[in-house]
C-alpha positions in Angstrom: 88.9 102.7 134.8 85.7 103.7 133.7 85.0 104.9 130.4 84.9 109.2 130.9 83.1 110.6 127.4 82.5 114.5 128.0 82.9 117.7 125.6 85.1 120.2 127.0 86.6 124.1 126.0 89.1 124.3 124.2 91.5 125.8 127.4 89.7 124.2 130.2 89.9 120.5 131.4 91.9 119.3 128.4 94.6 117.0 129.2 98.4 118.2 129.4 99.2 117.2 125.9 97.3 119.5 124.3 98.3 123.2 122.7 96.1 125.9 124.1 96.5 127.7 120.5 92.9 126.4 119.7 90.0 128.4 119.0 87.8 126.1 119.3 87.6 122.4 119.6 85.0 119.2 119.9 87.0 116.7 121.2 85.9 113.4 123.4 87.8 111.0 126.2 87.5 107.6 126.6 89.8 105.8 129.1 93.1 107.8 129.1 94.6 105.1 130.6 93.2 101.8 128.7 94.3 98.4 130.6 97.8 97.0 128.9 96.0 93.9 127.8 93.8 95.7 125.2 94.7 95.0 121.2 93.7 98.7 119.9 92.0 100.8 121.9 91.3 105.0 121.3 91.9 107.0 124.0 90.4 110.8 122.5 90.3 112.2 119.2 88.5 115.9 117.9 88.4 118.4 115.8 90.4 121.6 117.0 90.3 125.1 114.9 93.3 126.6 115.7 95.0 130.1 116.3 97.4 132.2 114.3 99.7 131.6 117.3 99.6 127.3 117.4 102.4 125.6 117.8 103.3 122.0 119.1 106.9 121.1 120.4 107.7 117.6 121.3 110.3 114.8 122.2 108.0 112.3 122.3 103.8 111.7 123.1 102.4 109.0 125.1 100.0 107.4 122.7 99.7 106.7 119.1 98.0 109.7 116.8 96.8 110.4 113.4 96.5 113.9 112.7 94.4 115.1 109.5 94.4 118.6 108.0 91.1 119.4 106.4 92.2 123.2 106.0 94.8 126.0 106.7 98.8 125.9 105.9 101.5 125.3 108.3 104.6 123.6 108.5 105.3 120.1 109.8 108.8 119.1 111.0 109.2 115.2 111.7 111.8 112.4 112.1 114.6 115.7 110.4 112.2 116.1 107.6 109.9 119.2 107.3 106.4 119.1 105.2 104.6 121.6 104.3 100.8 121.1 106.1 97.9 122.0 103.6 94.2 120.4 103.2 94.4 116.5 103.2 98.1 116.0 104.5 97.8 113.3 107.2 100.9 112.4 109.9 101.3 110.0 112.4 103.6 110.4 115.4 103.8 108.2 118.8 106.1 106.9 121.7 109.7 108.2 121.1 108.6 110.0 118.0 110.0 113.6 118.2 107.9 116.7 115.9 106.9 119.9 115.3 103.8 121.5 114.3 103.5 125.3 113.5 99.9 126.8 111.6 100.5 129.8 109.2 99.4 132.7 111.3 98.0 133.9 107.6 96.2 130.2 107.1 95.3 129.2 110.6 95.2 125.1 110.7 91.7 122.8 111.0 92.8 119.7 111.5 90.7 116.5 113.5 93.2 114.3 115.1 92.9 110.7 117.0 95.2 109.3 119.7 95.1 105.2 120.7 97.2 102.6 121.9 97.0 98.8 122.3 99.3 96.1 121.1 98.0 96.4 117.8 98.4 99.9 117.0 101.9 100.3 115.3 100.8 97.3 113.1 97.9 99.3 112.0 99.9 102.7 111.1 102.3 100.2 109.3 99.2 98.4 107.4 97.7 101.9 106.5 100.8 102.8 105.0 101.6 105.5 107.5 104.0 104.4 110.4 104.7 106.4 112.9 107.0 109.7 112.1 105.7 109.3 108.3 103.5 111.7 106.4 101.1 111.5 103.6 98.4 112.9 101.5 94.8 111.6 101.3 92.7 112.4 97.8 90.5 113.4 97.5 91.5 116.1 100.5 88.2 115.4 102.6 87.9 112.3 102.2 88.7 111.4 105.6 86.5 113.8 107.0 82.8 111.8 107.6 84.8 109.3 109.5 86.8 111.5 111.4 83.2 112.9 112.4 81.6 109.6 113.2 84.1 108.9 115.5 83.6 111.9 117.3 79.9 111.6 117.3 80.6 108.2 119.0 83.5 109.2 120.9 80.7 111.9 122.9 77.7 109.7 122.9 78.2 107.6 126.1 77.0 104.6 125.1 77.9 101.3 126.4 79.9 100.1 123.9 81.6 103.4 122.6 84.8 102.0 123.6 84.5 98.9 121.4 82.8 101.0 118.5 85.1 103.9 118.6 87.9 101.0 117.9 86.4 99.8 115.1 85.8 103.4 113.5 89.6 103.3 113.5 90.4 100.3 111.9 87.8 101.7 109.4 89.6 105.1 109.4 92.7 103.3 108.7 91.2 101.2 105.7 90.2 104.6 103.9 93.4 106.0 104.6 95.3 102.9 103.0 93.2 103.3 100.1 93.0 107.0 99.5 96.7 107.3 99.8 98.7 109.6 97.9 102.4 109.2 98.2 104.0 112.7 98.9 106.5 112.7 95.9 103.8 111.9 93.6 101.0 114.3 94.7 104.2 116.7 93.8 104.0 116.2 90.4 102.3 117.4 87.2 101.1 113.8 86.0 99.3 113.8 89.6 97.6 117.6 88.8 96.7 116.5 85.5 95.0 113.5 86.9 93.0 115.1 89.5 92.2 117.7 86.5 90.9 114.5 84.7 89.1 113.6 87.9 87.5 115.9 88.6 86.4 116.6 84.9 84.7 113.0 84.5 82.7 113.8 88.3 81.2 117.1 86.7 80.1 115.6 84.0 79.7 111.9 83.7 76.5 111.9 82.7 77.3 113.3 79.4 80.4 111.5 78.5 80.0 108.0 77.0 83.4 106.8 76.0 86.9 106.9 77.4 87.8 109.2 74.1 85.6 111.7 74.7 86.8 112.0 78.5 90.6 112.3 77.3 89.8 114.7 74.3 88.0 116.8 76.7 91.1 116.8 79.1 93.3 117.4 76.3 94.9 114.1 77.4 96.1 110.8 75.5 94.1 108.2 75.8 96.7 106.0 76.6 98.1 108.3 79.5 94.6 109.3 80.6 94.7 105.5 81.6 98.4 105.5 83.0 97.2 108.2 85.1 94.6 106.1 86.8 96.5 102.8 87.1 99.1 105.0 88.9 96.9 107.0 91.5 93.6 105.1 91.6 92.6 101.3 92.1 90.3 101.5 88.8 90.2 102.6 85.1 88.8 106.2 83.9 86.0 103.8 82.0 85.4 102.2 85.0 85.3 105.2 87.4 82.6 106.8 84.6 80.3 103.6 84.6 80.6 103.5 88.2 79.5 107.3 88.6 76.7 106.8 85.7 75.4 103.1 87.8 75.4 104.7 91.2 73.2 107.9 89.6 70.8 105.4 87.7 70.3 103.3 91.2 69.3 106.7 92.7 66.9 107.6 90.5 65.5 104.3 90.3 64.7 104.1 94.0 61.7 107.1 93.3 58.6 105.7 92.5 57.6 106.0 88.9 60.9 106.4 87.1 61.9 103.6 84.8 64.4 101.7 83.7 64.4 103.4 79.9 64.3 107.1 81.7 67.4 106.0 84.1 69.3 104.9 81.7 68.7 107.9 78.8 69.4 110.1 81.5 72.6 108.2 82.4 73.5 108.7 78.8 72.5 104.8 77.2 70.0 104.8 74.7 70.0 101.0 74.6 67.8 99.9 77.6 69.2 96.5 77.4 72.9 97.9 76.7 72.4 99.7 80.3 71.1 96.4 81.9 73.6 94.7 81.1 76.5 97.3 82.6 74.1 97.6 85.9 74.2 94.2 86.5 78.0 94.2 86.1 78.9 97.1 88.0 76.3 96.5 90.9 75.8 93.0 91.0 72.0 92.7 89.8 69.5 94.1 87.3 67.6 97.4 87.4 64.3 95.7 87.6 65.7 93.5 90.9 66.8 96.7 92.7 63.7 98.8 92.0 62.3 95.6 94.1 64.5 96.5 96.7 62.8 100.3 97.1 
């Protein structure tokens, strides 16, 4: 079958499966019925705003789907477990998967959403840490979104290889998700507020801070569980997520004509020149004055 890419209402020429509690939607097709033979292969995805009223019942759905909330409140019921649906809870469901979906009629739902099948897809819930009838949460909360909307972008573009491309975007898609994975009891807790407190407190204003004391005195944190904090929920160091923030704004500012190394890195808070070389070439693999070639 050929590939069918179009845009569509949100209550006219949508396929069975979906609620008409939307209020609007931008959602693409591919092949909605992909040759067995194919290893992963997405089949629609979208972005649906939905009404007070929505509501999703089922025993079981035809393809594979991740489902992402980007904002709203509901309530998610799913292999006789219910979750409470907020801004970066992700699900998966699929064949023989039974759930229920309800958005808050006080908090109505926006959530994008991808459905695919192929040989490979279980494998890839199961690699991305969310098989299907399991729930997560993503954090940061959106950032699953820019991927969610390059998908759709080249889910509607009608290009020759969409198909093959729109595949990969999900095997990117699930990459992020494995790594911006939450798990549900711990996103629960206060040690998981306190470190997105701490977080977000070193993304404000790294370009101030200078040492790992200063970040946890500001946070009214230990030092020692400021660090416990990121070995738990991230895949780096509170040192090394400040350098990395402080790097990726000198490489910016470097890439305009006429700033120099000195004023990048006084600005990034180093008032040894050399010192700042030294942690550029560490963190992003070459010196300042090799990347300002690169401009």
């Amino acid at each position: 079958m050929k590939p069918r890419n179009h845009a569509t209402p949100e209550r006219g020429g949508a396929p069975a499966f979906f609620s008409p509690d939307v209020a609007a939607a931008r959602r693409f097709y591919l092949d909605l019925n992909p040759p067995k033979r194919r290893k992963l292969a997405v089949v629609c995805g979208g972005l649906e705003h939905c009404t007070a009223d929505y509501a999703i019942h089922r025993a079981t759905f035809p393809f594979y789907s991740i489902e992402y909330v980007t904002r709203g409140s509901g309530e998610l019921k799913l292999q006789g477990r219910t979750h409470a649906l907020r801004a970066g809870r992700v699900f998966s469901y699929g064949p023989g998967v039974p759930h229920d979906i309800r958005g808050s009629r006080a908090d109505p739902l926006v959530k994008y959403f991808v459905d695919f099948t192929g040989r490979d897809a279980p494998g890839l819930l199961r690699a991305c840490g969310l098989p299907p009838g399991r729930a997560t949460q993503v954090f940061p909360p959106h950032i699953l979104a820019p991927l969610f909307d390059e998908l759709i972008e080249s889910g509607l573009s009608g290009g020759r290889g969409n198909t093959t491309l729109c595949a990969r975007l999900l095997e990117c898609l699930a990459l992020k998700l494995a790594d911006a994975n939450a798990p549900l009891e711990e996103t629960e807790t206060l040690a998981f507020a306190t470190y997105q407190h701490c977080r977000r407190h070193i993304e404000q204003h790294f370009l101030r801070l200078r040492t790992l004391e200063e970040v946890a005195a500001e946070c009214h944190v230990n030092k020692a569980y400021l660090c416990r904090l990121f070995q738990q929920f991230d895949r780096q160091s509170p040192y090394q997520y400040l350098l990395r923030l402080k790097m990726n704004h000198a490489a910016e500012r470097l890439q305009e004509s006429g700033v120099l190394v000195k004023q990048a890195a006084e600005e990034s808070g180093f008032a040894d020149p050399f010192h700042f070389s030294r942690v550029f070439r560490k963190v992003l693999g070459m010196s300042p004055a090799a990347f300002r070639i690169l401009r």
